[in-house]
N, C-alpha and C positions, 0 to 999 in steps of 0.2 A: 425654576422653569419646569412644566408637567415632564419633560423627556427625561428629565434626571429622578423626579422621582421612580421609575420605574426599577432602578439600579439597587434601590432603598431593600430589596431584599432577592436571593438568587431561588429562583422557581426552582421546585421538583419534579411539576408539570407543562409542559410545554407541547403544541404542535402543529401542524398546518393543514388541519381538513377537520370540519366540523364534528361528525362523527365521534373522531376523536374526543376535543371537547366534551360535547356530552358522554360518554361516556366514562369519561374522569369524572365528572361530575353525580352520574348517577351511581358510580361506584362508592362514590363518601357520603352521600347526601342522598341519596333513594331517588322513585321516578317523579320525572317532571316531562310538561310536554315544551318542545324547544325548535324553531325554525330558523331557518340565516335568512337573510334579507339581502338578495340578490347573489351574484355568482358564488360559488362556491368552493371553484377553483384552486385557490388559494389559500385558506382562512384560519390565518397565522394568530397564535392564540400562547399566554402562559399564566399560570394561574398558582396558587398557593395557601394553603389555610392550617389552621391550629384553633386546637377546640379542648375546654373542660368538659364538652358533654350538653354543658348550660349554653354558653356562650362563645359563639367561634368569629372566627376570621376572617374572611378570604378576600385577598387581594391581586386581582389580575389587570393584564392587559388585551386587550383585542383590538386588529388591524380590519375587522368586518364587523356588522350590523348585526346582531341576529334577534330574537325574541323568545320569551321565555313564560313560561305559569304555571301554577300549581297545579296538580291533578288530585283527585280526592286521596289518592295513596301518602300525600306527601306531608311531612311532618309537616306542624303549625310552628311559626316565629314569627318574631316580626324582626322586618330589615330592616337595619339603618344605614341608609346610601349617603356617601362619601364619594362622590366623584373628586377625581384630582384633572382629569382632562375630559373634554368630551360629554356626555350626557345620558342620563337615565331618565327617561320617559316611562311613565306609569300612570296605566287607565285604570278610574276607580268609577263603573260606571257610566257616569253622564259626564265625567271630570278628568281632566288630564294635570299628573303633576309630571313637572319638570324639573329637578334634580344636575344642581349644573355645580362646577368647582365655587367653593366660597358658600354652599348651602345644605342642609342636613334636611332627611325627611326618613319619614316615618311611615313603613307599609306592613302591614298584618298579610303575609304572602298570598293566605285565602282568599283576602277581601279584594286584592288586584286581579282586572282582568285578562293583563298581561304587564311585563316589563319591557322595556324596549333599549339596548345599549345603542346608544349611536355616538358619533362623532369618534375622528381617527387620527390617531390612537385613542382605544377609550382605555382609562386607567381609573383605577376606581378600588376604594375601600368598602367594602360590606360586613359590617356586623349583623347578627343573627344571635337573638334573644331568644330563647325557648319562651312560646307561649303560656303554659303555664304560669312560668314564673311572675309573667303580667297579669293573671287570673288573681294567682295565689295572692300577691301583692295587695291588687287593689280590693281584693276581701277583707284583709287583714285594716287596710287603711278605711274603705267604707262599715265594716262590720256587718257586713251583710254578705252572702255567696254573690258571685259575679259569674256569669257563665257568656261563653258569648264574643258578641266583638264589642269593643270597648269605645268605638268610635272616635280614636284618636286624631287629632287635627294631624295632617302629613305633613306638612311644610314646620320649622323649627326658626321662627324668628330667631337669628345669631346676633343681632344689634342688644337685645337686652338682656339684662343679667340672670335671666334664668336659662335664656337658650344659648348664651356665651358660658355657663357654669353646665348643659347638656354637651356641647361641642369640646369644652377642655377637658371632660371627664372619658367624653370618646376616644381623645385623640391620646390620653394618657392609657386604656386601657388598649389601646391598636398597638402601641410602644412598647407596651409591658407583654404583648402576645404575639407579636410577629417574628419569625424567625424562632421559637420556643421561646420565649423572653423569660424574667423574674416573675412575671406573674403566673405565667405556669408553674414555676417552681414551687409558687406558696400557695398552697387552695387556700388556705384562709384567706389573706388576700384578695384572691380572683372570686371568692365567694363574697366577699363583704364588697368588693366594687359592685359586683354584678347586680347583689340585691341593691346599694344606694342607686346604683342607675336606674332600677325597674320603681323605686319610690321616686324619684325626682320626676321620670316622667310621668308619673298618674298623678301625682300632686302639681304639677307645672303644664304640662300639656293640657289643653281643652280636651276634653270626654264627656261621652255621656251619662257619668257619675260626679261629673266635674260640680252640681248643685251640693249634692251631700255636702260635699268640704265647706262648704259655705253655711249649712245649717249645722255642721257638728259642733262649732263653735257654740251656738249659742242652745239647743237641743242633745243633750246627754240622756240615753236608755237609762231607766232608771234598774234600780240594783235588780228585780226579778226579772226584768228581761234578758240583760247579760249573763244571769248565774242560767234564764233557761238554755241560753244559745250555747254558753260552758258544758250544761249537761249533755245537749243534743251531739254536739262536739265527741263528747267523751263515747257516749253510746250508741253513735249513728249506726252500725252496723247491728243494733239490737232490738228486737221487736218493740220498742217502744210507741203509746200514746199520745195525745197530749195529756190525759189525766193523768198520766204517769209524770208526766215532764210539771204538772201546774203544784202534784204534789211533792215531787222532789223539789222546787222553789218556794213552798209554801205558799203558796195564790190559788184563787178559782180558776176554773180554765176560762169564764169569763174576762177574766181581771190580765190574764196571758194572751188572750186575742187581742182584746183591745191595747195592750203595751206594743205589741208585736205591730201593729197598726198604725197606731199612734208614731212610732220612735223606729220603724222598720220598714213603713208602708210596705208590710206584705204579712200574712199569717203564718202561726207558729207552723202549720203544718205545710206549708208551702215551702219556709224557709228547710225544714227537715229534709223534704223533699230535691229540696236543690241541692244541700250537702249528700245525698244520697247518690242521687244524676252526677256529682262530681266524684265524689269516689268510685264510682262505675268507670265513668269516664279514664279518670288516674290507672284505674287499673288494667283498661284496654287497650290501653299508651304501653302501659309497662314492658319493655321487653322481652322481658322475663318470667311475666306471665305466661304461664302456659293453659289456662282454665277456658275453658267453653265459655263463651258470650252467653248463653243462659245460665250459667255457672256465678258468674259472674253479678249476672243482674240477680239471683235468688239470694248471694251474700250478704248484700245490700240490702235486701228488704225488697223488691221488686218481683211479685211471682205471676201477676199478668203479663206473660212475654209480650204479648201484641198491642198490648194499651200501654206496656213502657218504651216499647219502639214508638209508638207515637207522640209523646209526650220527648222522648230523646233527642229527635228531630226536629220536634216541634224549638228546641232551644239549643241545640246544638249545629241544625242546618245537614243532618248526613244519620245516618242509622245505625245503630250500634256495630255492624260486621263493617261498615265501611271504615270507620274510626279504628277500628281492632286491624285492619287492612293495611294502615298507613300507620302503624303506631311506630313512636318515635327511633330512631338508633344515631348512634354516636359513630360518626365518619372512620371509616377506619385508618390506621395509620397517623391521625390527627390530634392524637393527644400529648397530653406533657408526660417528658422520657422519652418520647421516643429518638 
């Protein structure tokens, strides 16, 4: 019955006036912008999460309505909603998904234009995947940079065996981390689920790289295009050509466009390029970065400041100090040990 699970683990957080609420919330997880939905009065609330940093937890309940979305400050992830009672509504656009008990969906926090909790009690699991790791991912499986939204289908068929093999890998990795579980205890572990689960869904889930998978098969980059992309790789951060890059693979830089074209549909020097945009990117997330955003963009290779803010935006959707603004942090209080 949903009333019992509630019992399933004992809050550190708890209380009865929204304020509250958010404010727990913006203490572990940074700003968001957040409304209740009708009186206020009352608005009884408990909540609890655990986190590697990568991937966290949080399982609450709430006796009121309220609504919720990103503001450009706020770390990128994407949600995976687990209602046990009651409802999550999420506008994407023109589109409303509904998220009820018995169904899993899938939200990139940015792409929503709100969440909406209803139904009372609402009781509800949320997982939270660091975006990156879905970048990083699905680069690594297309062979190409991925920047971007990834245009992931929201809804997670649970009738077939790929989205019943998504749903038992969640519900083992909610087991293994609620309350400090085993899987805190073991990073390797919580590392190797976290990365199989960001592979299953870029391989399983519809996206808008979802074709590649389908031509990798039967279209393999031939050996100079992969040793250029190995070089670009290895040297991104160094004033490198493409005449540099065509003779360290031994080709013409003819013979390197057209591979890069053919087997990449995009150019050597674009592809450079987007690994450049990302490691900028990676390292305006970093916390612990402390460098200047033009600092930063000069490391890189980037020494037009104003025509790499344009080109930033143009593929990231926000400007480089906006991004350095919201960069990522790890909830305090919420990790394993404590």
């Amino acid at each position: 019955m949903p009333q019992k699970t509630a019992t399933e683990f004992v809050p550190r957080f708890q209380g009865s006036t929204f304020e509250g609420l958010v404010e727990t919330f913006t203490g572990h997880f940074g700003p968001f912008d957040a409304s209740p939905i009708g009186s206020t009065a009352s608005f009884q609330w408990s909540t609890d999460f655990w986190t590697n940093g990568t991937l966290s937890l949080i399982t609450s309940e709430f006796h009121n309505e309220w609504r919720v979305k990103a503001v450009p400050e706020t770390a990128e992830w994407l949600s995976i909603l687990l209602p046990r009672s009651g409802a999550i509504n999420v506008s994407l656009g023109k589109h409303m998904v509904e998220s009820r008990p018995g169904t899993l969906a899938l939200i990139h926090n940015h792409e929503a234009d709100f969440f909406l909790t209803k139904g009372l009690p609402h009781i509800a699991d949320v997982l939270r995947l660091d975006w990156s790791v879905l970048l990083q991912t699905a680069a690594a499986i297309f062979e190409k940079p991925v920047n971007g939204s990834l245009g992931l289908s929201p809804m997670v068929d649970l009738t077939v065996p790929a989205g019943q093999l998504i749903g038992n890998m969640c519900r083992t990795i909610i087991g293994g981390i609620r309350n400090h579980g085993p899987l805190l205890q073991s990073p390797v572990a919580m590392a190797n689920l976290t990365q199989a689960l960001a592979d299953l869904l870029i391989r399983t889930i519809p996206n808008r790289y979802s074709r590649h998978l389908e031509k990798q098969t039967s279209l393999i980059a031939p050996w100079h295009v992969r040793d250029a992309i190995d070089f670009m790789q290895a040297n991104v951060s160094k004033p490198i050509t493409m005449a540099v890059i065509a003779e360290a693979v031994g080709v013409s830089v003819r013979a390197l466009e057209m591979g890069f074209r053919s087997f990449r549909e995009t150019t050597p020097a674009a592809y450079l390029r987007t690994l450049r945009l990302r490691a900028v990117r990676n390292d305006l997330l970093e916390p612990s970065n402390r460098e200047s955003v033009r600092a930063v963009c000069l490391k890189w290779g980037f020494f037009h400041f104003g025509r790499f803010s344009a080109v930033y935006r143009s593929v990231y959707g926000e400007s480089p100090s906006e991004t350095r603004k919201r960069r990522a942090r790890v909830p305090h209080g919420s990790v394993a040990g404590r």
